[in-house]
C-alpha positions in Angstrom: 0.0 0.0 0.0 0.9 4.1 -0.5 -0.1 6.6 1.7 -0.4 10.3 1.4 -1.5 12.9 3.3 -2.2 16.8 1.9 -3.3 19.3 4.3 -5.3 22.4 2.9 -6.6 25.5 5.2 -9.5 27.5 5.3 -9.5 30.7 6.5 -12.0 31.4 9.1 -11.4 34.4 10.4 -10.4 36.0 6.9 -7.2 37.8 7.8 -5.0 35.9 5.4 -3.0 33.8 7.1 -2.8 30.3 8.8 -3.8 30.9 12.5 -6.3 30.6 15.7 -9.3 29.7 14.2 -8.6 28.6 11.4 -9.1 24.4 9.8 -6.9 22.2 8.5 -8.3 20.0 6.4 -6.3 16.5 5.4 -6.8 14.3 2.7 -5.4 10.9 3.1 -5.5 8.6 -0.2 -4.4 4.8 0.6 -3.5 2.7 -2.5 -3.2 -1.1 -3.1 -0.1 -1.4 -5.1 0.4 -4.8 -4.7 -1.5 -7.8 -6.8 -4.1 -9.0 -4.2 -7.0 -7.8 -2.6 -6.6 -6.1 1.3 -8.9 -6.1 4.0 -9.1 -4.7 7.9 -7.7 -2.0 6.6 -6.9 1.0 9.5 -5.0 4.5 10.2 -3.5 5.6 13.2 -3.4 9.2 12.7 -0.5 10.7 14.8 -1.1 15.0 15.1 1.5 17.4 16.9 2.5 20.6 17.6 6.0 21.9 16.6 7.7 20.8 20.1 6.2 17.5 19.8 3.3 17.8 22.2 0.2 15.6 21.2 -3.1 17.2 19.6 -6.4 15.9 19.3 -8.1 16.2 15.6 -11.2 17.9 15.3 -12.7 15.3 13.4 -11.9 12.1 11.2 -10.3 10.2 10.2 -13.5 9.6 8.0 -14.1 7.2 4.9 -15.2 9.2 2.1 -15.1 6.5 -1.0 -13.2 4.6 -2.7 -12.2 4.2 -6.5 -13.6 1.0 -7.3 -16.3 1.0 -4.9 -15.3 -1.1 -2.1 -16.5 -0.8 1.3 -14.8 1.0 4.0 -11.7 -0.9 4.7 -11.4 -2.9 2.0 -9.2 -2.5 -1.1 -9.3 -4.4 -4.6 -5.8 -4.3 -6.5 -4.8 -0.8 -7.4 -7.8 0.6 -5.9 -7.8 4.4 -3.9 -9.3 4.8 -0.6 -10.1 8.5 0.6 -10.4 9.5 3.8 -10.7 13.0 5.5 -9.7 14.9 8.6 -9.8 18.2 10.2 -7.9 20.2 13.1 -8.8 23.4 13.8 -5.8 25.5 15.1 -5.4 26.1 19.0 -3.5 28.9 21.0 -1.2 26.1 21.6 -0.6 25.1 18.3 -0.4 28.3 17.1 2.5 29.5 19.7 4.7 26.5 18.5 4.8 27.9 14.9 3.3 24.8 13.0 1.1 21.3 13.5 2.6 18.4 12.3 1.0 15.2 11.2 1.1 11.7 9.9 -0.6 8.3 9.3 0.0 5.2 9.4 -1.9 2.6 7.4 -2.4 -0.9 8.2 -4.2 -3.6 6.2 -4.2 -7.7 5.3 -4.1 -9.8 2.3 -5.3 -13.2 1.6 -4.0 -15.4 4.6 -2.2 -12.9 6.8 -2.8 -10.1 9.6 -2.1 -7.0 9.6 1.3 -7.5 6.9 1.0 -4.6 5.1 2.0 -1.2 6.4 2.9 2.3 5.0 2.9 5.4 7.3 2.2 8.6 4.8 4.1 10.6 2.6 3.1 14.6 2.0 2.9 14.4 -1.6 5.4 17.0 -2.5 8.8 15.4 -3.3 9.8 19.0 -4.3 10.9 19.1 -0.9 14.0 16.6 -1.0 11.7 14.4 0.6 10.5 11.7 -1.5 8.7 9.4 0.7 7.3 9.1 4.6 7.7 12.4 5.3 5.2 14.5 7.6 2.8 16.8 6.6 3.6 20.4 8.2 1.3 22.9 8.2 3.2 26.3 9.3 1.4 29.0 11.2 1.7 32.5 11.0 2.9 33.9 14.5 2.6 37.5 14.6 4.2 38.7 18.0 3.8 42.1 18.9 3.4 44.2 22.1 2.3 48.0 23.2 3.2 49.8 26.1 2.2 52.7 27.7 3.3 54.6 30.4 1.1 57.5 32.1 1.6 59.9 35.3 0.0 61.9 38.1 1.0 63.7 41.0 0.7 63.2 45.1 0.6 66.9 46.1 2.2 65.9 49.3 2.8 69.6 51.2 -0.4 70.4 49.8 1.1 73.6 48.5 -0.6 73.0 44.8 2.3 73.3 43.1 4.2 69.9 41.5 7.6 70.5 44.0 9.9 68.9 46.2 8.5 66.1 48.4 5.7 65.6 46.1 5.6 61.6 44.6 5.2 60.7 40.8 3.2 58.0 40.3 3.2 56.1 37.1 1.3 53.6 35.7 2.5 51.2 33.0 0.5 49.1 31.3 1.9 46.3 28.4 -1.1 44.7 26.1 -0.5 41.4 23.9 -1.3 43.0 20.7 -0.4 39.8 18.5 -1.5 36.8 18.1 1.0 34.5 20.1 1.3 34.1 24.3 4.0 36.2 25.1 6.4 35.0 27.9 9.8 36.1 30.0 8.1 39.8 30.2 10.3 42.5 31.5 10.6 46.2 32.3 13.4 48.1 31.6 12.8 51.8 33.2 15.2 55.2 32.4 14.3 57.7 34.6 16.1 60.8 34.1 16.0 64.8 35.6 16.1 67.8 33.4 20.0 67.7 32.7 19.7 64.4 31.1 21.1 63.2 34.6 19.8 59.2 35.6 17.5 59.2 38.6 16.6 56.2 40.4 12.7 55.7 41.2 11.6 55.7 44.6 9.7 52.2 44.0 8.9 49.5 41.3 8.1 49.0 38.4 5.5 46.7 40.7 3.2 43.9 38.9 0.0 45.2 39.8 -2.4 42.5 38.2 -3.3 41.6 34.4 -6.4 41.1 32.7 -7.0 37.6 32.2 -4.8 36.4 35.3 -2.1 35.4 34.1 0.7 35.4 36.1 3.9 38.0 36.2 6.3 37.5 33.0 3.4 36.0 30.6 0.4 37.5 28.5 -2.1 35.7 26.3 -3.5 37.1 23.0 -5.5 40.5 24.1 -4.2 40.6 27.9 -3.1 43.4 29.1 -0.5 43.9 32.5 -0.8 46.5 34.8 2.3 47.9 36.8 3.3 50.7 39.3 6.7 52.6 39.8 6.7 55.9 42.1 9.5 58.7 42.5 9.6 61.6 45.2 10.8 64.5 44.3 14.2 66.1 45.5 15.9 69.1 45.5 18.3 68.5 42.7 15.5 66.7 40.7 13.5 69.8 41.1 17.0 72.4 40.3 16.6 70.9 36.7 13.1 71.7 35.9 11.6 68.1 35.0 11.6 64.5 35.6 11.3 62.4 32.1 10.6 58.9 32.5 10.1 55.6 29.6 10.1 51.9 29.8 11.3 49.3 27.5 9.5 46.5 27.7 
C-alpha cells in the first residue's frame, strides 16, 4: 500500500493567514499497489504541535469512498481509498509555529494479519523528501506588544504646586497585541531629571495585576499587564526643571 497525506486551510477568520481559528483539512489517499485484494484496513493518525506535544483532531479520520467502490476498509488491486480529517488550530498550536502530522496505514491480504504497512508521505517530493515524510502545516505567529506609560501627582505639602517632596506615580500598562502568548516579560525603566542626569525611582516597576490572570512575565492574546513605579521629588531633581521617565518593555 501508498499513503499520502495533503493538508489544505481555510480561512476562518479571513485575515489571510494560517492561525487561531482557522481548519486544516487533510486528505489521506491509501492505495493497493500490490496484486491482491486487502482487507481490515486502518489508520492511526499521529497529530503534533512543533515541540512535539500531542493534539487531538477535530474530526476524522473519515471514509469518504473509494475508486472501485469497495467498502470501507477494503481495497481491490490498485484501488484508492479516501479519507478526511480536520484540526482546527489552537492557541497552543499556534505558539509553536506549526502542527505536524502523519498516518499510518495498516491492512491484510489473503492469509495474513495486519502484513502490510505504509505510514504517509506529504505528496510533494519537491521538498527533498520523496517518501514518509510529515505533513507540516506552518502557522503564522505574529508577535507584537504596546506599552504605555502614564503619570500623576501626590501633592504631598499640599502647597498646589508639583515640588519637592511631592511623589510621581506612574502607571505602566503592556497589552498582547499579537497573536501568540508572550512570555519572560520584563521592564526596563530610564528615569532621568532635566540635565539628562539618571535618577533612580523611589519604588517598582511593581506587577500590579493583568487582565486575564495570568501570572507576572506572561500575556495571552488580548491581555493586558498592569504595573506601578513611584519617585519623590528632591531638591536636585526639582533644580533641573523636570523629571522624564520611559520603559522598554
Amino acid at each position: 500500500i501508498e499513503t499520502t497525506k495533503t493538508a489544505s486551510i481555510t480561512d476562518n477568520n479571513n485575515n489571510g493567514i494560517n492561525d487561531l481559528g482557522d481548519t486544516i483539512t487533510y486528505t489521506i489517499t491509501v492505495e493497493n499497489k500490490g496484486n491482491v485484494s486487502l482487507t481490515g484496513l486502518g489508520l492511526v493518525d499521529t497529530l503534533t504541535d512543533a515541540n512535539a506535544s500531542s493534539l487531538s483532531l477535530s474530526s476524522g479520520p473519515t471514509f469518504v469512498s473509494s475508486s472501485a467502490s469497495s467498502a470501507q476498509g477494503t481495497l481491490t488491486v490498485t484501488e484508492i481509498a479516501t479519507y478526511t480529517a480536520t484540526y482546527i488550530i489552537a492557541q497552543g498550536a499556534l505558539d509553536s509555529g506549526s502542527v505536524v502530522n502523519t498516518v499510518l496505514a495498516t491492512a491484510s491480504s489473503p492469509g495474513n494479519s495486519n502484513n502490510v504497512t505504509d505510514r504517509s508521505d506529504n505528496g510533494d517530493d519537491s521538498d527533498g523528501e520523496t517518501q514518509d515524510d510529515n505533513t507540516v502545516v506552518t502557522l503564522s505567529r505574529s508577535p507584537l506588544i504596546e506599552s504605555t506609560k502614564t503619570a500623576t501627582v501626590t501633592d504631598n505639602n499640599s502647597n498646589g504646586s508639583t515640588d519637592l517632596g511631592d511623589t510621581i506615580v506612574y502607571t505602566i500598562t503592556v497589552e498582547n497585541k499579537g497573536n501568540v502568548t508572550l512570555s519572560s516579560i520584563g521592564l526596563t525603566d530610564t528615569l532621568l531629571d532635566g540635565n539628562g542626569s539618571a535618577l533612580t525611582l523611589t519604588s517598582g516597576p511593581t506587577f500590579t495585576s493583568a487582565s486575564a490572570s495570568s501570572a507576572q512575565g506572561t500575556l495571552l492574546v488580548g491581555e493586558t499587564a498592569s504595573y506601578t513605579a513611584s519617585y519623590t521629588i528632591t531638591q536636585l531633581a526639582l533644580d533641573t526643571g523636570s523629571i522624564s521617565n520611559s520603559v522598554l518593555v
